[in-house]
N, C-alpha and C positions, 0 to 999 in steps of 0.2 A: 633307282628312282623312288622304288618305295620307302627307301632308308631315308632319303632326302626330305618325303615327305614328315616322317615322325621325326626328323631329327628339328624339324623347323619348328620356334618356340611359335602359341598361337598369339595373335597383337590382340590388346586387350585393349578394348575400346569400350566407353560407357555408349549406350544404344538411348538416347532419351525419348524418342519414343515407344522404344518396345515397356521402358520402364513405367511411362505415363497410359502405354495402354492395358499393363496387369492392373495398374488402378484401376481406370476406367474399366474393364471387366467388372466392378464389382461396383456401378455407378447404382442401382436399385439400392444397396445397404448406404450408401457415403446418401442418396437421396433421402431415404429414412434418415437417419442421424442426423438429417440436417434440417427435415420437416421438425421431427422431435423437437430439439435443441429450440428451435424458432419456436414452436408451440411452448414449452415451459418457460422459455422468455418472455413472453406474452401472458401466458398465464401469472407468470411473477410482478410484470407490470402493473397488471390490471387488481392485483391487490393491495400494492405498493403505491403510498401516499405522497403527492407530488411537496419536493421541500423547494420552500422561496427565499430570493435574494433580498434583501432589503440594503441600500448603500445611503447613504449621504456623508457630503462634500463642506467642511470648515477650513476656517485661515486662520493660520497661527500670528498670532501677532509678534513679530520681529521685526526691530527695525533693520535691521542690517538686511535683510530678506524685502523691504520697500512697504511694509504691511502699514497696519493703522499703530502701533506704538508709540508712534513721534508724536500723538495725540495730547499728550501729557506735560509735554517738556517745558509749558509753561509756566510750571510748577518746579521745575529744578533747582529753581533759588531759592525753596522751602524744605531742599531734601526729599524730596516726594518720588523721585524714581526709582521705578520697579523693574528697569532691568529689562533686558533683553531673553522673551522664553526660547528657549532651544528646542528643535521640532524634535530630535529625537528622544528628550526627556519626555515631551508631550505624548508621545506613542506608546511609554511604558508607562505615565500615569493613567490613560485611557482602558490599559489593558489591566490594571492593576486591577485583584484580587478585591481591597476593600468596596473599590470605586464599584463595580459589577455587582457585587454584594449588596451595598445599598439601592442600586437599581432591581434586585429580585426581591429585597421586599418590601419597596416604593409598590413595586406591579403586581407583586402575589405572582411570580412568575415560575415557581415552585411547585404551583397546582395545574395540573390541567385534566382536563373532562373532553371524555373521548366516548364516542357512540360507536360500538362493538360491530361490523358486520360481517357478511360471509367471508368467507377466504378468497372469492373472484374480486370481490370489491372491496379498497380501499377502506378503513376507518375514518371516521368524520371525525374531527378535533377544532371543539369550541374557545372561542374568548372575547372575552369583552362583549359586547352587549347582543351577540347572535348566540348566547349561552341561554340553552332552552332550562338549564338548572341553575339554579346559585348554592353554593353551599357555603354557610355563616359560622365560622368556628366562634366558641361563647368561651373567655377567657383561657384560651389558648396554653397550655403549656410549652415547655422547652422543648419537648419531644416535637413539636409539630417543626421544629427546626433542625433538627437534632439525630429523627429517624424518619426511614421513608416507611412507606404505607401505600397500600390505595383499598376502596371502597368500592365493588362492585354492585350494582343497581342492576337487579334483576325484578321478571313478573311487573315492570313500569308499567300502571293503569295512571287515571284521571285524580285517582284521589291518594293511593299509597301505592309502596314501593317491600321488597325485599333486599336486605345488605349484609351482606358479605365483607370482610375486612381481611385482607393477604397482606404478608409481612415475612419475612429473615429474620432468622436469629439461629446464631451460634450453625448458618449454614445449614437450616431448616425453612423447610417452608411450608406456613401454616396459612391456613383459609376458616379463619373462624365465621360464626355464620351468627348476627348479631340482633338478627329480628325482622319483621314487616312493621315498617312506618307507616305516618304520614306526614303528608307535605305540614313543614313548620313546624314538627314534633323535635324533638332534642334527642341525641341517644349519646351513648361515651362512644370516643375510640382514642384512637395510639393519640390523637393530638389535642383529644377535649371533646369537651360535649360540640356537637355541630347538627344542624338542622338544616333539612332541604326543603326549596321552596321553586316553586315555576314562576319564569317569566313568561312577558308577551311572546317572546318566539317558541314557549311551549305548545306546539299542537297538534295535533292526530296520527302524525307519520311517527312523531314521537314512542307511541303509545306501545307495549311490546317490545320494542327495545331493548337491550342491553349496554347501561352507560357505565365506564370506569373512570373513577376520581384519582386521579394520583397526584401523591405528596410527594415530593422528594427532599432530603434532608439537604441544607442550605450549603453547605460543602457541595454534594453531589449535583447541585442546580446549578454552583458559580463555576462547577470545572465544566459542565455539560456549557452555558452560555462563554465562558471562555473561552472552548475549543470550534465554537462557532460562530467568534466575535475575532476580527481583523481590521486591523489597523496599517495603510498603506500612503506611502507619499506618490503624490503625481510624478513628480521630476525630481531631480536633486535640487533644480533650481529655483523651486516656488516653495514657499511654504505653506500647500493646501493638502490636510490631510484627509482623505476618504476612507469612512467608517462604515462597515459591511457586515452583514449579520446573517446567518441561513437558517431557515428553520422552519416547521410544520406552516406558521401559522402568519399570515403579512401584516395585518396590525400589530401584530406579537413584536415580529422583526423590528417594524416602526415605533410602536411605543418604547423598546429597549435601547433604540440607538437617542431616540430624543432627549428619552430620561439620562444617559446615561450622561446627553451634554449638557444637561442641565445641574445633574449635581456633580459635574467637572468644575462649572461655572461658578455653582457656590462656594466648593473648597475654595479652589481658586482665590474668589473675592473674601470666605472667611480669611484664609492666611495674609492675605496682605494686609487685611484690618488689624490685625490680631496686635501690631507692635503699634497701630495707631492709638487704637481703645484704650491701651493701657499707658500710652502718652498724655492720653485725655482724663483720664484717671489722674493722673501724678497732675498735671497743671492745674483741674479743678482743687485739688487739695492743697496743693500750695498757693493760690490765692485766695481760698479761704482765710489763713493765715496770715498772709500779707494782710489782707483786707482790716481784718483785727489789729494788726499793728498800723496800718495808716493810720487807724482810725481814731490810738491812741495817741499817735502823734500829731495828730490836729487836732483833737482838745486837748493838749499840754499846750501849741500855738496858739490855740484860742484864748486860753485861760492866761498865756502869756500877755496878749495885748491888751486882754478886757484889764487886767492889772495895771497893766503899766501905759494903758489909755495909748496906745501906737498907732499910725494912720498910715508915718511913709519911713524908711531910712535914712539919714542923716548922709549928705551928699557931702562927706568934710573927707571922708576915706577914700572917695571915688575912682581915684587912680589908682593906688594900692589894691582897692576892690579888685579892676579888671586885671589886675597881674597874677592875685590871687585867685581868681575864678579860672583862669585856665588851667591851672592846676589842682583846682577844689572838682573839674569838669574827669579828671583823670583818675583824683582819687575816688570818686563818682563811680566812674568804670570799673576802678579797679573794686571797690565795695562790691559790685553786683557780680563781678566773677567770683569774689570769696564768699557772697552768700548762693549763687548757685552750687559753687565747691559743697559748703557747709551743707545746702538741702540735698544733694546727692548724697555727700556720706551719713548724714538721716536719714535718709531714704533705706539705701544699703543696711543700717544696722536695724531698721525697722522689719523690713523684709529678706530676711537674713537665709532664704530656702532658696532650690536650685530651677524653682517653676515661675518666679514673678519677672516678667521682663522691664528692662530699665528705660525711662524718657529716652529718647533722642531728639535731636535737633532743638537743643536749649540756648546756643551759642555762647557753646563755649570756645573760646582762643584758643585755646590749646588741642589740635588736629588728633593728636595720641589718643586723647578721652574718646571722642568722638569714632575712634578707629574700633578701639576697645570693648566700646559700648555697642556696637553694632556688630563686631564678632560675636560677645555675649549673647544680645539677643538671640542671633543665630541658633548656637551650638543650645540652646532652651528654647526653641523653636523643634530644633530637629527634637529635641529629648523628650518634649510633649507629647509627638506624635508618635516615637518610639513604643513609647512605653501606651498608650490607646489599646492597639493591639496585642499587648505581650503582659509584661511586667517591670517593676521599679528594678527587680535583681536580675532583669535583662544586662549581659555582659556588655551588653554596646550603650544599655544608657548609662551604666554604669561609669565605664570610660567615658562617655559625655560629663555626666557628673563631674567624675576630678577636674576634665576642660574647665567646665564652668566655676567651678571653686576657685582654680587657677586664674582665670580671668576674673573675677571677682575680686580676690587679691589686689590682683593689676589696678585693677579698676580703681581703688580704696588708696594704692600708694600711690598712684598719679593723680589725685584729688588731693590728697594730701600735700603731695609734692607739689602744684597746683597754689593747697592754701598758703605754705610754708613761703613759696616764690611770691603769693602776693601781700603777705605779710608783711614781706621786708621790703617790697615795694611802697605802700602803703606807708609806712616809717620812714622813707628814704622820702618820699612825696610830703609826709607833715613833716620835717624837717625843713624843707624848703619852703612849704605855707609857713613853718614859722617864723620865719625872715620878716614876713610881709606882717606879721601879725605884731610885730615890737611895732614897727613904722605907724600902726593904728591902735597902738595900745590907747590913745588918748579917748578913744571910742569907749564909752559909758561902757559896764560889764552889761546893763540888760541888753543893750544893742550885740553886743557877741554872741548872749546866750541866745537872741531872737535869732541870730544866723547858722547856730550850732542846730535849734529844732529846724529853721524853714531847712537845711542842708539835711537833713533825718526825714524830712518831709517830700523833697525831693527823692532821695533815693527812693522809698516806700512807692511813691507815684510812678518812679520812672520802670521799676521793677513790675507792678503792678501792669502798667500798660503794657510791658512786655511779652508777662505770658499771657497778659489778653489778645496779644498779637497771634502769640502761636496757637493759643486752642482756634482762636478762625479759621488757621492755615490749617491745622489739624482736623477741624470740621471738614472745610474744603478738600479736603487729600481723600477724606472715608467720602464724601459725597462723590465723589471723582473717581472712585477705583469700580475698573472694569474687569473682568477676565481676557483670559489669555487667547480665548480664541472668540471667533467672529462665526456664524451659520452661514453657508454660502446657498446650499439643498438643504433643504430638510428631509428629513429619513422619505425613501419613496418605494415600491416592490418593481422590479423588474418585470418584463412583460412576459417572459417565459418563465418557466420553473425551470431550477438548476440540478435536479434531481428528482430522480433516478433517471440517467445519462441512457434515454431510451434507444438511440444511434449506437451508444459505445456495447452497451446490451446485447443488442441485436447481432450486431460486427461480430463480438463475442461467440453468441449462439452458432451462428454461420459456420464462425473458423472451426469452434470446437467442431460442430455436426461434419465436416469437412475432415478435420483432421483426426478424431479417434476410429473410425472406421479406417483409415489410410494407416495411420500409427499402430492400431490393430495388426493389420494386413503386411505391414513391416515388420512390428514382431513375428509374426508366425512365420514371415520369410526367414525370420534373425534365426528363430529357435527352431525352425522345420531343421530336422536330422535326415529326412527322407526325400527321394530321388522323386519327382516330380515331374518335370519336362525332359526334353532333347538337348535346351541348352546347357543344361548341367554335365550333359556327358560330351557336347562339344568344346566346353571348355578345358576338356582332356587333348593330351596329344593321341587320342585312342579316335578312328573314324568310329561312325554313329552312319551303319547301314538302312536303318529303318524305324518308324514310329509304330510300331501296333497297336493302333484303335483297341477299347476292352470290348469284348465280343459280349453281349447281353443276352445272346440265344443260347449259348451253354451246350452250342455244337461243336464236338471235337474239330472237325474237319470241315473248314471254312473255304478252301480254297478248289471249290468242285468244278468243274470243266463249265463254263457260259455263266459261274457267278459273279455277278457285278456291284456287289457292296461295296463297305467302304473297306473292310477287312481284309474282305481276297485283293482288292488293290493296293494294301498298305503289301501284301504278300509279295505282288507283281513286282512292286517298286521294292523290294526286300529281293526278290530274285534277279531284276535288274544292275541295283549296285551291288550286289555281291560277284558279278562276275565281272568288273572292274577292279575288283580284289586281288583275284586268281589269275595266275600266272598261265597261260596256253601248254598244256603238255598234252605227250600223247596216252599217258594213261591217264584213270580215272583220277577228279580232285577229290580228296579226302577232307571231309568238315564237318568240326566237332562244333558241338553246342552246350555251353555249360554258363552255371550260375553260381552266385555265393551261396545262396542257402535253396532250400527244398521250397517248393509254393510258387517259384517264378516265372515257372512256365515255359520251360527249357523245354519237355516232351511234347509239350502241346507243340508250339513253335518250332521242333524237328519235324512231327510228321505232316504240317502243313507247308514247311519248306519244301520235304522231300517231294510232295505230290505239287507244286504249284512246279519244282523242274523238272517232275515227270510229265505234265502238261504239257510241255514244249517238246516232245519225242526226244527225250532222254532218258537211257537207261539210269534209274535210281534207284539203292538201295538203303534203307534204316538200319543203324544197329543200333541196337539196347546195350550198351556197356555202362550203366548203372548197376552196378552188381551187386551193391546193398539195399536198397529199394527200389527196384525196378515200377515204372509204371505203366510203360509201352503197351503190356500187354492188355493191361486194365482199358485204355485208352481204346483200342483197336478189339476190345470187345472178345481176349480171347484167353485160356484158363492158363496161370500162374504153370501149371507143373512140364508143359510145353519143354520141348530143348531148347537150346540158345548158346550164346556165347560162353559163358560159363562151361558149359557141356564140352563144347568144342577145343575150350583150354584144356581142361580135364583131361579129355580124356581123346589121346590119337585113333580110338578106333571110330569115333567119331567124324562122318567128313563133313565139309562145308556145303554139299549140296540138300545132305539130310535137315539142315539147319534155316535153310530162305525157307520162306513163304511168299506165293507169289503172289502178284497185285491180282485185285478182284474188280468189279463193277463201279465200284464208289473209290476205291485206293488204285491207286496205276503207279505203285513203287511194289517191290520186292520189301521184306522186312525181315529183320534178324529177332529175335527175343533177344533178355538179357539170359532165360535159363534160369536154372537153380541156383540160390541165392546161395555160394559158397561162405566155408569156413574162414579161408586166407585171402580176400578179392585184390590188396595189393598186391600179393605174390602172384598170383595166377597170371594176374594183366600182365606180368614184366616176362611170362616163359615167352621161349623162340616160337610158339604157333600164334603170337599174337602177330608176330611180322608175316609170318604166310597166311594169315588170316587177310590182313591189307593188303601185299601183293595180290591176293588170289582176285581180293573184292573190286579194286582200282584197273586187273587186266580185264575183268566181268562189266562192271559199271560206268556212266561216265562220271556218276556223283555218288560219292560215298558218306552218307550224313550217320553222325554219330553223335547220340543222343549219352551224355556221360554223367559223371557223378558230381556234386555241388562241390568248388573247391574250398570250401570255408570249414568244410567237416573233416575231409579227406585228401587222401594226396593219389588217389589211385587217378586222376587226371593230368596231373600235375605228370606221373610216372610212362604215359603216352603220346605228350603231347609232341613226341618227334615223331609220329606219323600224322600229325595234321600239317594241311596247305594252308589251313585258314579257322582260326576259333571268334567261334560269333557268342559272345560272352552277351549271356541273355540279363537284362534287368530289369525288375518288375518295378514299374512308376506305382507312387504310392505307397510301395512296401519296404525299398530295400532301403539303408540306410546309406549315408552318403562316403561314410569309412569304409564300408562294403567295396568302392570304386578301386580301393589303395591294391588288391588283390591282383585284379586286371594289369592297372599300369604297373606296378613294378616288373608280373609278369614282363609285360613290353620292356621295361626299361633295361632288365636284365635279358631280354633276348632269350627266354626259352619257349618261346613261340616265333613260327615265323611268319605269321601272319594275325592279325585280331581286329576286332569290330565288334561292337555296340550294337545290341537292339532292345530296343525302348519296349518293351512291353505293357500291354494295359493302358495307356494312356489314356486321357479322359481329353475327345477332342472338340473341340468348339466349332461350329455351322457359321460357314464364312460366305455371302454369297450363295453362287448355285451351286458350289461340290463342298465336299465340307474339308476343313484341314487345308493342308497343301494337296489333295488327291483331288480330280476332279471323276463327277460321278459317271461311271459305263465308258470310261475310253480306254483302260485297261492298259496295254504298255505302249501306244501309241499318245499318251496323254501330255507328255515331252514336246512329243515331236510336230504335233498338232497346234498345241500352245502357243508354242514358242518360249515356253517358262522355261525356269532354271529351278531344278530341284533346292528343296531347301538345305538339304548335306552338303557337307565338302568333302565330297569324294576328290573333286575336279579341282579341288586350289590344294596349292602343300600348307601343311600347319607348321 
């Protein structure tokens, strides 16, 4: 049956409460940790400046999206459409680097003035007209853009100040100290002369103070508002995008999202003018010159008729006329396409560079020009702005450049091509006029040459009103051009701060305070090497006879006849399951008690075994077979040079009865010494008197307790143990280490023991209730049966 039992593997099962209540044992540290934690989260708050949202909501104007766009389209028969804007280009010009740039120093949003206070409380951070200082910088250099800075204002009174100027460089950091002002006085720094001056909201709280100014260099200001500048669409399917800004300060927020649609609004409308203005340009100059040539052709008409005294035309050609005016109406047309041709490649060879953009919508017949001409523009549009930001030997305007040379080209051979085509148009058309012109030869030559100027005169007229036509259209188109997007909100703050996430904080603080005390308390279980409780040694196939309590009164002998602690009852319940162990014979049981190493408590725990079954009217006897350090006798208060078992090996004329000592008033066992600590202790222990030593002891006693040597040093245990029934393999909680266990079990596992058991020594036990431990207090071995509990061992189940 006993085989059965160790041969059963034990089921391992996770206990989730036993695991959840080693935590909870240590609920006073996990409660600290978690006070803490909450406390410097609070503390961290309460100095920490709350950051605001600031949002507003525009519409992009698309038609295709149902927006306002189609606004315009009454103008498409002038060329005047602008196109459909695309939301998602709109979202990277909002975000764009120049665009944000010009909004930081529209606002001076680069500076900000901060009132210094303790480390519980917050910083105050001013702008805009709640700014109890102003600072004036007086002709500014490039540094003030270029590096950062700040200006600490120290010893602040009613009438002057002390300044302080801190700065980087080369990864130093210097605090130069630059004088005591006063208000409106000048002094230099990193960004110019600047002078401070109080406003109305300077006043007496003020006073004492410490205020810091800081600059930041304009890089460093457009990545800081950058990274706190977003741009997001509602749906996929509206085109309203929401502009959102975070930061110290909610007018700040607000005036940077407004500005920033406001010079969205002007690019915007500058680039669409940009190809108007210079339409308007070219048509004003070329009817300049028109102008001067009408002009000369109506005094040559003039000075024609004043001559030749003319009132009306001779109505003798009249037919001929109209046959011939249909096609004098053609060649008419076709004149005003060859001189727009002719003003365009003027044009061209006048402004001969890759920056001047060319008229459009002059009407011209031919679709290609017109195609041409509006690519062009383009590709000197984009090159413009390229080069703003960079340079002319930028490789991308560069490649635009050739574009544009290219098209240029184009441009000059389809003009040409153009005049060439109406050339010979034009020849093919007076060829036909001159049919009609023999049929009226009879017609006086002043009368032809009056028809040659009024037809000279015509054209100049009919040209003339033309581009007066288009510069209206053109006026109208810049009077009419809007931007891209429309204001739905205007920038507004949210009615919470967005920061510091006081909820997310706290959760924080909580978990941590929670969880480093536990993760603690984990690790030490991960890395503890040492034997600590009972369940460590149940999770052996080895039983675990008893816990012993650590005795704090540092009395040998615990278990005296009517004592009722908790000790002598861990004893009881130690002497209870061990004769569950032990097999029934008719002679004495023989039980050895041994440990890994020496400090375990192996002799203490024999001589209070032996006297707790000598309590129960059983003959018991101790032996000391420790023969290298014997302690027994130290223990039992009696002098080293005693005889003992040693003695007994020794020497035959030695007998067994010369060598007990009998129980006294306080001990009620019999006891052996170990004797004189021999030269050879394993040999000794293995001669033939150590067997008539047993026989003798086992026909004499009914319990033979043997108190032996540590088996982790020595083998002189290892070399007896076929006269034990049963070895109570002692382990001291706290001390012994957990590889120490491998000893015992292989023991068992190789069967050179025929019996073994666990006991827990030292324990450190916790007050449960009214008894403490698993023992209840003063029922001694009726405590079982009283109960009705079940011990906490498993003696009684197989493993």
């Amino acid at each position: 049956m006993q085989q059965q039992i160790f041969d059963q593997q034990p089921e391992e099962n996770i206990n989730i409460q036993e695991i959840i209540w080693k935590y909870l044992q240590h609920w006073k540290w996990i409660l600290l940790f978690t006070f803490v934690f909450c406390g410097v989260a609070y503390l961290y708050l309460k100095g920490q400046s709350s950051i605001y949202k600031s949002t507003s909501t525009v519409l992009v104007k698309d038609d295709k999206k149902g927006s306002l766009g189609a606004e315009l389209d009454i103008f498409s028969d002038l060329g005047l459409s602008k196109g459909n804007s695309n939301l998602h280009n709109e979202i990277e010009v909002f975000k764009s680097r120049d665009l944000i740039m010009k909004v930081i120093k529209k606002l001076q949003l680069n500076t900000q003035l901060t009132q210094q206070n303790n480390t519980l409380n917050a910083d105050t951070y001013y702008y805009g007209d709640n700014s109890p200082l102003i600072f004036k910088f007086k002709d500014s250099s490039e540094d003030y853009y270029s590096k950062s800075f700040a200006l600490a204002l120290t010893k602040v009174t009613d009438d002057k100040f002390v300044v302080h100027q801190k700065y980087s460089e080369n990864q130093n950091e210097f605090n130069d100290k630059l004088g005591e002002f006063k208000y409106n006085q000048e002094f230099e720094t990193m960004g110019g002369k600047v002078s401070v001056s109080k406003t109305e909201s300077f006043n007496k709280s003020h006073i004492g103070n410490n205020f810091t100014f800081s600059v930041s260099s304009l890089s460093s200001a457009t990545n800081k508002w950058k990274g706190n500048f977003e741009v997001s669409t509602v749906n996929k399917d509206a085109s309203v995008l929401v502009l959102s800004a975070t930061g110290l300060i909610k007018q700040a927020n607000n005036d940077f999202i407004n500005q920033l649609i406001i010079e969205h609004e002007e690019n915007a409308i500058s680039d669409k003018n940009e190809i108007t203005k210079n339409t308007s340009a070219f048509i004003a100059e070329r009817m300049n010159v028109i102008q001067d040539e009408l002009s000369e052709v109506e005094g040559i008409n003039e000075k024609f008729k004043t001559d030749r005294r003319l009132v009306d035309v001779e109505k003798n050609a009249e037919m001929f006329l109209e046959q011939e005016g249909s096609i004098e109406s053609v060649i008419i047309e076709t004149n005003i396409q060859l001189s727009l041709a002719e003003y365009m490649v003027e044009y061209l060879n006048k402004y001969d560079d890759v920056t001047t953009l060319l008229p459009v919508n002059l009407g011209f017949e031919d679709q290609t020009i017109n195609a041409i001409t509006s690519e062009y523009n383009k590709l000197v549009m984009e090159r413009n702005k390229l080069i703003e930001g960079s340079s002319e030997m930028n490789p991308l305007a560069v490649q635009l450049e050739n574009q544009i040379n290219g098209l240029k080209k184009s441009v000059k051979r389809s003009l040409l091509n153009a005049q060439e085509s109406m050339e010979m148009k034009l020849k093919e058309l007076q060829k036909e006029s001159s049919k009609y012109k023999k049929r009226i030869a009879d017609i006086p030559e002043f009368e032809r040459r009056y028809r040659e100027i009024q037809r000279q005169q015509q054209i100049k007229e009919t040209l003339y009103l033309y581009l007066l036509q288009k510069r209206e259209e053109n006026e109208i188109a810049m009077a009419s051009t809007i931007g891209n997007v429309k204001i739905i909100d205007g920038a507004y703050p949210l009615s919470t701060p967005v920061g510091p996430k006081k909820n997310i904080i706290f959760l924080a603080a909580f978990i941590l305070g929670i969880a480093i005390p536990i993760a603690f308390i984990y690790l030490r279980d991960l890395l503890d090497n040492k034997v600590r409780s009972v369940d460590e040694l149940e999770a052996t196939d080895i039983s675990v006879v008893a816990d012993i309590p650590m005795d704090k009164t540092k009395e040998v002998l615990v278990t005296k006849k009517g004592e009722r602690t908790v000790i002598s009852e861990a004893y009881r319940m130690l002497r209870t399951n061990m004769k569950f162990l032990l097999e029934k014979k008719e002679e004495g049981q023989v039980i050895f008690l041994s440990s890994t190493l020496p400090s375990e408590g192996k002799t203490y725990t024999s001589i209070n075994i032996a006297n707790s079954l000598a309590l129960t009217d059983k003959k018991v006897v101790l032996v000391g077979l420790d023969l290298r350090a014997p302690k027994l006798s130290q223990y039992l208060n009696h002098e080293e040079s005693l005889l003992g078992a040693s003695n007994y090996l020794a020497s035959e004329d030695i007998t067994l009865d010369s060598i007990i000592y009998p129980a006294n008033d306080d001990i009620n066992f019999d006891y052996i010494f170990s004797g004189d600590i021999p030269p050879n202790p394993s040999e000794l222990l293995t001669r033939p008197r150590m067997n008539e030593l047993f026989e003798k002891l086992k026909k004499q006693y009914d319990y033979v307790i043997v108190d032996t040597s540590p088996m982790a040093l020595v083998v002189d245990t290892v070399s007896i143990l076929e006269h034990s029934d049963l070895l109570l393999y002692v382990v001291k909680a706290n001390f012994a280490h957990k590889k120490s266990l491998n000893i015992p079990i292989k023991l068992h596992s190789d069967s050179k023991v025929k019996n073994i058991a666990f006991i827990l020594n030292g324990s450190e036990r916790k007050k449960v209730g009214y008894g403490y431990g698993n023992y209840g207090y003063g029922y001694g071995d009726t405590y079982e049966a009283a109960s009705g509990k079940k011990s906490r061992f498993s003696f009684f189940k197989k493993k």
